[in-house]
N, C-alpha and C positions, 0 to 999 in steps of 0.2 A: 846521470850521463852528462859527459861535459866535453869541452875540445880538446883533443888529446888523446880521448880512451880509444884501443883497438876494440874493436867490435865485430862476431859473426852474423852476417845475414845472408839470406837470400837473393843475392846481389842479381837485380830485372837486366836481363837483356835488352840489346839496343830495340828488339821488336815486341817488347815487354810482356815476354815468355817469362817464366820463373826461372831464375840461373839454377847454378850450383850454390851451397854453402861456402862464403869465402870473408876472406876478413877485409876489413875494411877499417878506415878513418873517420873517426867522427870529427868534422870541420866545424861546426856550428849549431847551434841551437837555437829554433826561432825564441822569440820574444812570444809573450800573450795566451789568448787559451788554447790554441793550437801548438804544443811545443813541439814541430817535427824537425826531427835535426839533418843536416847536410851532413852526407857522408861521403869520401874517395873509395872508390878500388884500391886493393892491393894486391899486388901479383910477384911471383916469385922468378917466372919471366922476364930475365933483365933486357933481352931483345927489344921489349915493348917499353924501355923507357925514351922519351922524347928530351935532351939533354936541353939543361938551361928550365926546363920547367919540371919534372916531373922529381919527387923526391928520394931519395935512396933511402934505406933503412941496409946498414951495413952491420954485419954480426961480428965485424970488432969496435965499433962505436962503444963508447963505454955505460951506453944505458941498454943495448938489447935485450940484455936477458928480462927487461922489465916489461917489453915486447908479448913475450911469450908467443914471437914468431918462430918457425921451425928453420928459417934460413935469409940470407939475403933477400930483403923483398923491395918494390918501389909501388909508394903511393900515388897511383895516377889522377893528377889533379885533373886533366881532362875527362877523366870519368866520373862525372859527381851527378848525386842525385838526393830528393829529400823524403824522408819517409816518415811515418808514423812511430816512436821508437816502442811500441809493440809488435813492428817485426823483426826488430833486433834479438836473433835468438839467446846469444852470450856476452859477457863482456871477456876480453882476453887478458889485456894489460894495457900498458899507457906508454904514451910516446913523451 
């Protein structure tokens, strides 16, 4: 796993319920023997993006189909969180 790859988990709620299955950004990967990596939301809800920060992933960009998103999505950098990447259920593609 590395910065770049699309990824499915089980993206926590803000009252850290167990969400839905959704895909998400992997932004980082710690250092050392804990490797947990920081990951974005992604959402297909363009409503919810926050302009000036939030990132598009647009379906004529010329690298989407390496996405292996289903449509227009934005990664919402305001939703980031770090997890253990054992509960990273799949990898999808890369940004």
């Amino acid at each position: 796993m590395k910065p770049g790859d699309l990824v499915l988990i089980r993206f926590p709620q803000t009252n850290l319920r167990i969400g839905k299955l959704r895909p998400a950004l992997v932004v980082a990967v710690a250092p050392g023997r804990h490797a947990d990596v920081l990951i974005a939301m992604i959402t297909s809800r363009d409503y919810q993006a926050v302009s000036g920060f939030d990132e598009i992933v647009a379906q004529d960009d010329p690298d989407f189909s390496m996405t292996h998103l289903k449509t227009t999505s934005i990664v919402r950098l305001r939703r980031l969180t770090s997890t253990d990447p054992s509960a990273i259920e799949a990898r999808l593609g890369v940004i």
